[in-house]
Structure formats: structure tokens, C-alpha cells
C-alpha positions in Angstrom: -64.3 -171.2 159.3 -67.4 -173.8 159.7 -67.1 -175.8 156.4 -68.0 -179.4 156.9 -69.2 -178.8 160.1 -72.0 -180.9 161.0 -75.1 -180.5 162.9 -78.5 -181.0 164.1 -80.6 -177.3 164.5 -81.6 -176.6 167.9 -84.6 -175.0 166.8 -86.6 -174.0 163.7 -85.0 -171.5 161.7 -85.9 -169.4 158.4 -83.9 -170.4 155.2 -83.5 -169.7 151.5 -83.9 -172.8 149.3 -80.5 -172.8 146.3 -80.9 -172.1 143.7 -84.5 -171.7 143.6 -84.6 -168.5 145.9 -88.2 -169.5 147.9 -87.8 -169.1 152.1 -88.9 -172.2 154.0 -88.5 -173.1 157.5 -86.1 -176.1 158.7 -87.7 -177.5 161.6 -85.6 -178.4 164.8 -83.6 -181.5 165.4 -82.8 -181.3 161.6 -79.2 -183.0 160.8 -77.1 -181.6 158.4 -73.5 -180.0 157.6 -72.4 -176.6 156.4 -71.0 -176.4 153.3 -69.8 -172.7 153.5 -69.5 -169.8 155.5 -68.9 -166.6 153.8 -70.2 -162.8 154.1 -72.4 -163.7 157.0 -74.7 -166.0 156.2 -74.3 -170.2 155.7 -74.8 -172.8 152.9 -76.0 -176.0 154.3 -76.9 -179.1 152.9 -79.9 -181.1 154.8 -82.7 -183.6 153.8 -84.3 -180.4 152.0 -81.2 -179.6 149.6 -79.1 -177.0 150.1 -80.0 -174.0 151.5 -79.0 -170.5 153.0 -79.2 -169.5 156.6 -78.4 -166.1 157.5 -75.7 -165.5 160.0 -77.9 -164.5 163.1 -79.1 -168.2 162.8 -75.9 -169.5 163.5 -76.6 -170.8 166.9 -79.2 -172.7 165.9 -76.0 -174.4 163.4 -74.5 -175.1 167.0 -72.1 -172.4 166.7 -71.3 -169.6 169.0 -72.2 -165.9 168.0 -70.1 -164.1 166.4 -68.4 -161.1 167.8 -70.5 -157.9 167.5 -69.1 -156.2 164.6 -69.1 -152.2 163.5 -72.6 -151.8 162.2 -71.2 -149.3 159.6 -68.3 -149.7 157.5 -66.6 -146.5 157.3 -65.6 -144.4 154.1 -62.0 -143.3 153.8 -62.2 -140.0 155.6 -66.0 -138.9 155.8 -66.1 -139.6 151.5 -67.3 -142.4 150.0 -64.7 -143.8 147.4 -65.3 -145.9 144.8 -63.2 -148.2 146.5 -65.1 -148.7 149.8 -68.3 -149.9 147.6 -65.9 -152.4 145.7 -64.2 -153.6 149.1 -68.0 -153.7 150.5 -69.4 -156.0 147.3 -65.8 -158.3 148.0 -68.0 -159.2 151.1 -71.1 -160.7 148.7 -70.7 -164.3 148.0 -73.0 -166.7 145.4 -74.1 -169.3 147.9 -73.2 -172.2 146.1 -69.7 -170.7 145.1 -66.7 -169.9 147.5 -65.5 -167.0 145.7 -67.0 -163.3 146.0 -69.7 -161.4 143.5 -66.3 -159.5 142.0 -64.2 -162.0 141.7 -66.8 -164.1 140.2 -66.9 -161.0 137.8 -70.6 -160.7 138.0 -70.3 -157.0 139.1 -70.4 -155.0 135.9 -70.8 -151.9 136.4 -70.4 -148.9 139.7 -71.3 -145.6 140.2 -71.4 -143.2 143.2 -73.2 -139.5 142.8 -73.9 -137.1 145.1 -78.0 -136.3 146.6 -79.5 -133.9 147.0 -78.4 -134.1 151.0 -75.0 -134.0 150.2 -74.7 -137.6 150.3 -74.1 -140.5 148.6 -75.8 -142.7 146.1 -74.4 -146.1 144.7 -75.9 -147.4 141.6 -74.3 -151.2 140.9 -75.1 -153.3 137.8 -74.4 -156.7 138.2 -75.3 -160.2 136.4 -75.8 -164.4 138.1 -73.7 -166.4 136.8 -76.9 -168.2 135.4 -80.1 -165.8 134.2 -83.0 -168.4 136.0 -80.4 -168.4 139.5 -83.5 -167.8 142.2 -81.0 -166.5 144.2 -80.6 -163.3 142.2 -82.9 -161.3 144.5 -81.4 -162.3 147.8 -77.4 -161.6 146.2 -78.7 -158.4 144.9 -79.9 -157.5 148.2 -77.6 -158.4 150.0 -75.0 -156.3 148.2 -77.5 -153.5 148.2 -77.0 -154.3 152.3 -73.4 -154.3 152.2 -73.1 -150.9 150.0 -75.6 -149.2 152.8 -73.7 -150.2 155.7 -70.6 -147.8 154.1 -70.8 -145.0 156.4 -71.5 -141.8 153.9 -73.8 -144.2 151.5 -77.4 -142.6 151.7 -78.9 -144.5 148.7 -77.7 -147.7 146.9 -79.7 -149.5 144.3 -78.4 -153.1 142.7 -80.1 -153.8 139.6 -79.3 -157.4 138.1 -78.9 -157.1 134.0 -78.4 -160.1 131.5 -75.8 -158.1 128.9 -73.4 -158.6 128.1 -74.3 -162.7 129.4 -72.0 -163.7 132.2 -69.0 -166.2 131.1 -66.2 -167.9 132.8 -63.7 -165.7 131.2 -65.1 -163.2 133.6 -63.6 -164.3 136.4 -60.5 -162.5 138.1 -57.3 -164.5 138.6 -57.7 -164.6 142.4 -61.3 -166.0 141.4 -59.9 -168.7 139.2 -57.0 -169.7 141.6 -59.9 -170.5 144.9 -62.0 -172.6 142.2 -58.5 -174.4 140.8 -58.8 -173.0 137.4 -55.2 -172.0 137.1 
């Protein structure tokens, strides 16, 4: 991956202020280093704090573009399972924490109906890790992304909830052993 990679941006590019959640721009010729690099997007540290950068902003990091991707992440034969949404929110990562929304155990709650199409809605409750996080909008969003690009998945909707309160007990083993908790 990029962490500790450092740079200076090559031009200006949009960010997302942690943990506040405002958008600001970093101007070029801006040093700094990345401090992560998960589920396509970057947390860098500069001057400003730290801050996200989506992934399509990477060159401007000094790193090459990433190979193009499938735009749609397909459903186990035509259906939507339960377990393509849970594989999709694995890809969802707190900026300032290296370990995925599920792990994390901020994902409460998921549920998959069909619409009136024929296809398929996704309704997701899921919590911060902290209620004030600014960042709740843009993780919310951004599993509401990841659940859309499931090839079957008309709707999805992400709403964030506050009970029962988020708690380290909530994290999954797997979570635990990246943070060095076990």
C-alpha cells in the first residue's frame, strides 16, 4: 500500500477535513505523507491536519492510477445476497482507523427487499464510533456507494443511529487483532 508515503501535491485537490467532516481545498506544492490507504480513498496528514482524499486524487499524492476496476460488483448469480452487501460494507473504512465499518462493528443492522421493479433495495443501520464524528455523512455515503455498485442493488439507504451507543466490545476478533487488542 502507500502508508507513510510522503509527498508534495502536484496540484490543488478537494479534501475532507477528520474528524470534522467540512471539504476544503489543499493547494499545490503542499508537503505531507499518507497515513492510510483503504477502500479508495487516502488519509493524509499535512500542515492542515489530517484529511481525506478520494482515490481519483491520487496522482496528485504522486502515485500512479490505479488499474480500472469493474464498475459494478456483481451479485452471486443475478441475486443479491445478503452476503454481497456485507462483503461490499468490508470495503468501508473510518478514515482515521485501519480496520473496516464491520469489523469496527459499527454496522448494526441489514436488510435487502425486493421493489417494485423486481429489484433490490438495501436498508443498512449503522453507528460512528463517536456520535459528534463529522465524518459520519461521508462513511455513510460511501457505504451507501459501495452497496449500489452490487450489480442487482436498485436502492440502498444508510441511515446512521446512536442505539444501542457504539463500544469497543463491538469489535470482531479480526478487528481487534489489526488494532493489537488481542
Amino acid at each position: 500500500m502507500h502508508e507513510n508515503t510522503e509527498f508534495s501535491t502536484t496540484r490543488d485537490i478537494e479534501a475532507v477535513a477528520i474528524p470534522m467532516g467540512n471539504t476544503f481545498t489543499i493547494p499545490a506544492g503542499t508537503p505531507g505523507v499518507i497515513t492510510q490507504s483503504l477502500g479508495g480513498s487516502y488519509t493524509i496528514a499535512t500542515y492542515h491536519g489530517l484529511a481525506r482524499v478520494a482515490e481519483k486524487d491520487g496522482d496528485a499524492l504522486g502515485l500512479e492510477k490505479p488499474e480500472a476496476k469493474e464498475t459494478r460488483a456483481s451479485g452471486s448469480g443475478g441475486e443479491v445476497s445478503e452476503e454481497d452487501v456485507w462483503n461490499q460494507l468490508k470495503q468501508c473504512y473510518d478514515p482515521e482507523i485501519p480496520v473496516n465499518i464491520v469489523d469496527l462493528g459499527l454496522v448494526y443492522d441489514c436488510k435487502l427487499s425486493t421493489t417494485e421493479t423486481g429489484g433490490t433495495r438495501v436498508d443498512v443501520k449503522m453507528t460512528l464510533t463517536a456520535p459528534g464524528c463529522g465524518m459520519g455523512p461521508f462513511i455513510a455515503h460511501d457505504a451507501q456507494s459501495k452497496i449500489l455498485s452490487i450489480d442487482g442493488v436498485d436502492e440502498a439507504d444508510v441511515q446512521l443511529v446512536w442505539d444501542p451507543p457504539w463500544n469497543q466490545h463491538m469489535i470482531s476478533e479480526a478487528g481487534r487483532m489489526k488494532l493489537g487488542m488481542i
